[in-house]
N, C-alpha and C positions, 0 to 999 in steps of 0.2 A: 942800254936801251931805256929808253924815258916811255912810260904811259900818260897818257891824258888822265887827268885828273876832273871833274866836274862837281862844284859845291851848290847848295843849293845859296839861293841868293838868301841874302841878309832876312833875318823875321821870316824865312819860311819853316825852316828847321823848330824854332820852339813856339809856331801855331799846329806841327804835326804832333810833338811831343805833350801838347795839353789835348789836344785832342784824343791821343790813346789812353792819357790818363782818366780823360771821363769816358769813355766807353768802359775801362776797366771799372768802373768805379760803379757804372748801371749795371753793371755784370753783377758785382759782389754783393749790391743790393737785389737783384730781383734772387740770385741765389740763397739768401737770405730768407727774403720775405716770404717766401713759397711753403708752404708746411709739407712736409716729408708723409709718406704713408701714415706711421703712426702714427703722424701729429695729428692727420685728418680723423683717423677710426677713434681716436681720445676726446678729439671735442664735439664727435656725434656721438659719441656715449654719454658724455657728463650733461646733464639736468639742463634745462633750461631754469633761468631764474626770476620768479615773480616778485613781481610789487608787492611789499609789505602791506598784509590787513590788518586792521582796527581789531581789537579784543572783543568779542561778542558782550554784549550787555546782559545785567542781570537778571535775571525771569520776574516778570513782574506776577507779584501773588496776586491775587484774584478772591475774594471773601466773597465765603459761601451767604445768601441770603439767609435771615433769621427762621428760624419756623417759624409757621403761623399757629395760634392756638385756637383748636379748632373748637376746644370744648364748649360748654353750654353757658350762657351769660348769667351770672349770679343775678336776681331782680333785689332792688333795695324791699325795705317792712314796709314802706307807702306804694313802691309797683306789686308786692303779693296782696295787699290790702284791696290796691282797684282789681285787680281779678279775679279775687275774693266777689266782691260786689257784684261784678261783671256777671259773673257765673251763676249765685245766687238772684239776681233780676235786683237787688235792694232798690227801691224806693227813697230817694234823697232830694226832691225836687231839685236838680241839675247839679247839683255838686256832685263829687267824685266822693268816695268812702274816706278818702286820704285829709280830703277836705273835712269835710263835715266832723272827722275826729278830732283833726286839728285844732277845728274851732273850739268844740268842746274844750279842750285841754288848753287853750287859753282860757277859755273862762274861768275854768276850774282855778288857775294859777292865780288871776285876777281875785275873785273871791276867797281864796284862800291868802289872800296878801291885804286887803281891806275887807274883813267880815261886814264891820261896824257898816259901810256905805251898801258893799254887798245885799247883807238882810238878809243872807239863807246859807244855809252851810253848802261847804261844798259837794257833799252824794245829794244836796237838794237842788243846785245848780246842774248836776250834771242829767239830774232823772228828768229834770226839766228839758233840758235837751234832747234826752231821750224822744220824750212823749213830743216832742215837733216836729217829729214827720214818722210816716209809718212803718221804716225802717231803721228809725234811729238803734233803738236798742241792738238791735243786732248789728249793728255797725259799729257801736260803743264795744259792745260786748267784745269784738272781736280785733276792734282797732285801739284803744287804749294800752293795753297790753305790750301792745307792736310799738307804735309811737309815743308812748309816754307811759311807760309804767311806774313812775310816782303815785298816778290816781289809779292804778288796777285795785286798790282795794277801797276807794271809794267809789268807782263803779258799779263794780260788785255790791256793796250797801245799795247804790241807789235802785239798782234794778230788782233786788230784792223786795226791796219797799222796807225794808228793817232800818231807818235811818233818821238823824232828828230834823223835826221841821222849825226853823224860825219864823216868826211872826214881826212883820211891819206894822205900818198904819194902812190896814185895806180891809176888807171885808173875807172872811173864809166859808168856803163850806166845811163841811164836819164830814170826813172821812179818809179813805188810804193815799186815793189817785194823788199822783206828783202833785196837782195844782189843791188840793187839800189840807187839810190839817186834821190828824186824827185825835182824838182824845186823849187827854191825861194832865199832866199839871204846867201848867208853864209861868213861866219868873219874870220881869222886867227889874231891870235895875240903876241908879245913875241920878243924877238928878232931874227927878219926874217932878214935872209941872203943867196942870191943867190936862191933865189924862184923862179921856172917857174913854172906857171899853164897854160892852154888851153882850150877851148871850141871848139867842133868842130862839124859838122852837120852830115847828117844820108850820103852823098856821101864823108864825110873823109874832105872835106874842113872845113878850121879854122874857127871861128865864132869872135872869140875873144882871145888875149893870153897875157901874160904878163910877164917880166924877172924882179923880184926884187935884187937889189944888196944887198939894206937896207933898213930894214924898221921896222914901229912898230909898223903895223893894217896892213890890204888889205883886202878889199871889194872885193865881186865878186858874180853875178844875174845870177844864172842859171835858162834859159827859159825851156818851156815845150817842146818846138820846138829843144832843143837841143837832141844829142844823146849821146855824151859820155864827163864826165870831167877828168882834167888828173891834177895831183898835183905832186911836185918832190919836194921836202925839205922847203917845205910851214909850217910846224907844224899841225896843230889840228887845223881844219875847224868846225864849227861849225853853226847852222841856226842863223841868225838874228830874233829876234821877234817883 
């Protein structure tokens, strides 16, 4: 006995056979790609992972402000001087104590550097300073010291009045006061030519006088009893000791 036989026709056979090979083949991948229980509980446990950060930067230092110093301002010898004056009321017609020292102690420097043109020594320059105004002294007194103590001891001479007076060509009275000339002996020296000096009493009468034509010393003793001396192209008088 024969059966019927039925093939599929030509090309139908291996479009069914590629067809179950890719169905098998989406099988073994989704079988695959599926994660299994513990593959799930494993990657919900492990960390999430961040973005790498930058190293934090150095601390930046921060300097403390300096102290302040609070103490008391040192004042210079010419700011203690004017508050010296200040405090005491000195009298200096408008100058400051600072000043009016100053000046002095140029003078003094001045006359102590050309006598010759000078004409007086220097505690006789500076007494004189003194006596021109009504505070001088006590401003010398107290400011030479401070500002120039080179003349603290001609100072001192002038204000005492213990000091030598020179004599120009002028006229003097006869006694202690700075603008005086006290008695005793005084010298000219150099080459004197046509010298006249005079002594003369308190009623204008001569005492004693003298006319040099030439000379190279002259003596001359003024008493206490005199009143005024009088010198006309003599040079530079000066005390005998």
């Amino acid at each position: 006995m024969s059966f019927p036989m039925s093939f599929p026709p030509p090309g139908r056979g291996r479009r069914v056979g590629t067809l179950l090979a890719v169905v098998c083949v989406s099988t073994l991948v989704i079988a695959l790609g599926e994660p299994s229980g513990d593959d799930t509980a494993t990657a919900a446990q492990a960390p999430a992972r961040t973005a790498p950060t930058a190293p934090p930067s150095a601390p930046v230092l921060k300097r403390s402000p300096s102290p302040r110093v609070t103490g008391p301002v040192r004042k210079t010898p010419a700011q203690r001087l004017d508050a010296l004056g200040r405090a005491r009321k000195w009298e200096l017609s408008g100058s400051s104590a600072s000043e009016f020292t100053r000046d002095a102690c140029d003078m003094a420097q001045e006359t102590d550097s050309r006598p010759d043109l000078a004409g007086e020594s220097v505690p006789q320059a500076l007494a004189m300073r003194a006596a021109s105004e009504d505070s001088g002294a006590a401003a010398l007194r107290a400011g030479v010291p401070a500002l120039c103590p080179k003349w603290t001891k001609a100072v001192k001479a002038s204000l005492s009045g213990h000091y030598d007076r020179w004599i120009t060509d002028d006229t003097y009275d006869i006694g202690t006061a700075p603008d005086q000339i006290p008695p005793g002996t005084y010298r000219t020296a150099g080459d004197i030519a046509d010298c006249y000096w005079e002594r003369t009493a308190a009623d204008g009468d001569v005492i004693d006088n003298g006319l040099v034509t030439a000379a190279r010393r002259i003596t001359v003793v003024i008493s206490a009893s005199d009143s005024t001396f009088t010198s006309d192209n003599c040079g530079l008088w000066t005390p005998v000791h």
